[in-house]
C-alpha positions as CSV (number, residue, x, y, z in Angstrom):
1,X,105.0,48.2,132.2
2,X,104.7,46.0,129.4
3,X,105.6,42.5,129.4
4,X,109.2,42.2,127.7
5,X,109.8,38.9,125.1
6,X,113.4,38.5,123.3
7,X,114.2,35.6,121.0
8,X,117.3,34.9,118.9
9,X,120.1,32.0,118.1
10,X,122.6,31.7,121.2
11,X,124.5,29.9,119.0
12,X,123.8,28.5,115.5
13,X,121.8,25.6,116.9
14,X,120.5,26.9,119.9
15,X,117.1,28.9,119.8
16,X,116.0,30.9,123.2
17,X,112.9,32.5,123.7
18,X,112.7,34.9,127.0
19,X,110.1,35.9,128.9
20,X,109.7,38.5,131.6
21,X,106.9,40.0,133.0
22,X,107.8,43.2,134.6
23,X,110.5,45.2,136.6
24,X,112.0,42.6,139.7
25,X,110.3,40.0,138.4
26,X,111.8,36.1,137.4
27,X,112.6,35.2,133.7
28,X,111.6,32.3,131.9
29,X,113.5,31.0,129.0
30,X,112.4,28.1,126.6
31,X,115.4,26.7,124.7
32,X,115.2,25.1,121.3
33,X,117.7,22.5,119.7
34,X,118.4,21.9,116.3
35,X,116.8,18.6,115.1
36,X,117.3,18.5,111.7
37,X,118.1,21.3,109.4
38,X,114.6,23.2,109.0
39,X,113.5,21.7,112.6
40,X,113.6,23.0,116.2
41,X,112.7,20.5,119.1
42,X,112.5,21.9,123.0
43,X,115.3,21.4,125.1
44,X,114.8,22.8,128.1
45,X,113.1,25.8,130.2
46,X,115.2,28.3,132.1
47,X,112.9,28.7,135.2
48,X,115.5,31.9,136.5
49,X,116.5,32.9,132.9
């Protein structure tokens, strides 16, 4: 199985990118913060998703 990656807006100034390698396995989340209007920064990473 293929590698599965979602990304959207958890709310309208949180950004999360998922990650999960396959079936029973951990996911990893990096989540963004608005910085400015245009302008993401990394807030933290979800090692258990």
């Amino acid at each position: 199985m293929l590698p599965q990656t979602t990304a959207g807006y958890r709310d309208i100034n949180t950004f999360v990118v998922t990650y999960k390698h396959g079936p029973g396995d951990a996911r990893y989340s990096a989540i963004f913060r608005r910085s400015r209007l245009v302008s993401l920064k990394l807030a933290a990473v979800d090692l258990n998703g």
